[in-house]
C-alpha positions in Angstrom: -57.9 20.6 255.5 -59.9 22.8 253.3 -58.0 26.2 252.8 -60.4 29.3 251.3 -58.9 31.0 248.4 -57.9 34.8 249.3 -59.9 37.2 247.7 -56.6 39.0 245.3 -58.5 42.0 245.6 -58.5 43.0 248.9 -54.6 43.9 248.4 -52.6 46.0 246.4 -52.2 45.6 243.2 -55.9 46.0 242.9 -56.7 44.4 239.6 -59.1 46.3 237.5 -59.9 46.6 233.7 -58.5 49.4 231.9 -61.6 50.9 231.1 -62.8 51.0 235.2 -59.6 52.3 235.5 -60.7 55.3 233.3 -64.0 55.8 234.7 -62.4 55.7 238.2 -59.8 58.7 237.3 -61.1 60.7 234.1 -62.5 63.1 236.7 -60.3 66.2 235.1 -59.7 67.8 231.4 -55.3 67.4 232.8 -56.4 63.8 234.0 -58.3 62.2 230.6 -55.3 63.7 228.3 -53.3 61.4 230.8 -55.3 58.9 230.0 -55.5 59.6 225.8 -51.7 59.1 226.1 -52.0 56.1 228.4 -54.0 54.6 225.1 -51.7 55.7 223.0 -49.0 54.2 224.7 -50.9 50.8 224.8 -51.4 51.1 221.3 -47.5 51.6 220.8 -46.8 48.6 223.2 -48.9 46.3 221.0 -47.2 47.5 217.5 -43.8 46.6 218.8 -45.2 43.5 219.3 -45.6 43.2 223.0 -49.2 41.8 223.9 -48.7 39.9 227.4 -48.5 41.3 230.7 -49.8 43.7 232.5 -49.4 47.6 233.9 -49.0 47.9 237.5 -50.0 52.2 237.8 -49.4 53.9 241.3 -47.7 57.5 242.4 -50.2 61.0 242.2 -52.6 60.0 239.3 -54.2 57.8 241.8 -54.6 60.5 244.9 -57.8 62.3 244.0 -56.5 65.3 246.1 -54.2 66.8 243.6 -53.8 67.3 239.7 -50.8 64.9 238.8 -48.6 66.0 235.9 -47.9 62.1 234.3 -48.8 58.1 235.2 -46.4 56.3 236.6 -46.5 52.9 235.0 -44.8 50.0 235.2 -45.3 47.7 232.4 -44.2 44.0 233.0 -44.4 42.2 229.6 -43.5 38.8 228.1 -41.0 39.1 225.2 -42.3 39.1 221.6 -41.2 35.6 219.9 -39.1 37.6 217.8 -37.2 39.3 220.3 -35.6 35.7 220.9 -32.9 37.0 218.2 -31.0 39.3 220.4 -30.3 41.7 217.2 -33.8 42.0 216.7 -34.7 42.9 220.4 -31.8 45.5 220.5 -32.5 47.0 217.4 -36.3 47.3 218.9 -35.3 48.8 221.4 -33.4 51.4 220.4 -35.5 52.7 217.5 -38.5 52.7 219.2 -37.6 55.3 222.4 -40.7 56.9 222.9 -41.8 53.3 224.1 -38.6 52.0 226.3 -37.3 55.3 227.4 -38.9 56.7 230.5 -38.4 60.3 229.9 -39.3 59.9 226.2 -42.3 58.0 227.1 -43.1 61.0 229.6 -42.9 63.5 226.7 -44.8 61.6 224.1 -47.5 60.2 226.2 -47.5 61.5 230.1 -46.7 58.3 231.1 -43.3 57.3 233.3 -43.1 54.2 231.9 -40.9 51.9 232.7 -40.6 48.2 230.9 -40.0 44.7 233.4 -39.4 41.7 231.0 -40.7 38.6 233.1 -39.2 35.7 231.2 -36.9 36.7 233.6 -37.1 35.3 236.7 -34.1 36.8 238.7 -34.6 40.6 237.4 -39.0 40.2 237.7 -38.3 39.4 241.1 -36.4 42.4 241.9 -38.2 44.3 240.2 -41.5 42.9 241.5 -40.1 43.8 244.6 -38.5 47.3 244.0 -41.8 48.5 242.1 -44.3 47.2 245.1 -42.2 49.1 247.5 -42.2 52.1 245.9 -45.7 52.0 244.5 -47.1 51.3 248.0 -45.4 53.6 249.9 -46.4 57.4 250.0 -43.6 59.4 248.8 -42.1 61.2 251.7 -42.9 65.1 249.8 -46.6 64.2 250.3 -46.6 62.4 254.1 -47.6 64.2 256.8 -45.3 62.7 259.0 -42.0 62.5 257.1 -40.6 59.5 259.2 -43.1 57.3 258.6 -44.7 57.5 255.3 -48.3 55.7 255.2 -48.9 52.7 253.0 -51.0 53.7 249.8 -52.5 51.4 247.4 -51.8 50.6 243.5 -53.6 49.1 240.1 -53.3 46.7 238.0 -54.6 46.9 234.5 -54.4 43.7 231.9 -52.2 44.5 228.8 -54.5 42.7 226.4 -55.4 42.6 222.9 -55.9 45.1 220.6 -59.9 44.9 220.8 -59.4 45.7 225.0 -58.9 49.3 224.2 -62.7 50.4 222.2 -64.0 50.3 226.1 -61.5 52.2 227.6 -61.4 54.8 224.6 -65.2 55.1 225.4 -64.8 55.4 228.8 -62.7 58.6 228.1 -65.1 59.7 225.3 -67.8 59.3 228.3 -65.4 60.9 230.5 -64.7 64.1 228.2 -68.8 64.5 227.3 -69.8 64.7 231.0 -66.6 67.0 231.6 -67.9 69.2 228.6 -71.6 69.6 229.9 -72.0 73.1 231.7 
């Protein structure tokens, strides 16, 4: 018996580059600072030494209907080879807080980021599941019928190397020229 291969994009996460990504919601001057920091945070990611994964982004930056006032993120990662030294990940982690504290990431960057280490198997399953529930559900605030929030879709962008961010930082250039023009 022959089975065809699902098509992974016809469900959330929809996987996209980062620089579609950017063409799809640079829309608004608010919207490509969003963005600016969203490089900036990727840039950050990759100079702690995290290089493997991927972002799963949902919440109001992807509605179209309203101005949203950060990206949610969540950034599921595969541990640097030196965070194998426990000292060494600690230490990481607690000097560099604009990258694995949410509310400091939301100051520095606009982002609501939130870190999901998936050498893990146990805790990336939870959190696999926690962050698909809540990423694919609209938040109750925004419904129109409080008791039964509809289902809303979410991306996922590849957290590549270093050379995967020229194309989204000239997405947003793009982004800001057209914005610019009277």
């Amino acid at each position: 018996m022959s089975e065809a291969r699902p098509d992974i994009n016809t469900m959330s996460p929809y996987v996209v580059p980062a620089h579609e990504f950017a063409e799809r919601f640079a829309f608004s001057p608010g919207r490509t600072r969003l963005l600016h920091g969203f490089c900036d945070l990727r840039r950050r990611l990759r100079e702690v030494g995290i290089v493997q994964g991927f972002h799963w982004i949902g919440g109001s930056f992807l509605r179209i209907d309203r101005e949203p006032s950060d990206i949610d993120i969540v950034t599921f990662h595969v541990a640097p080879p030196a965070w194998a030294d426990e000292e060494v990940r600690r230490a990481v982690m607690s000097t560099e807080t604009d990258v694995f504290e949410c509310g400091r990431s939301k100051e520095v960057y606009g982002c609501d980021a939130r870190m999901v280490e998936i050498a893990h198997f146990a805790s990336f399953a939870r959190w696999t599941l926690y962050w698909s529930t809540l990423f694919s559900t609209e938040k109750a605030s925004f419904a129109r019928d409080k008791a039964a929030p509809r289902r809303v879709g979410f991306i996922q962008v590849p957290l590549l190397a270093p050379a995967d961010d020229e194309p989204l930082r000239d997405a947003l250039a793009a982004a800001e020229a057209k914005l610019a023009r009277p």
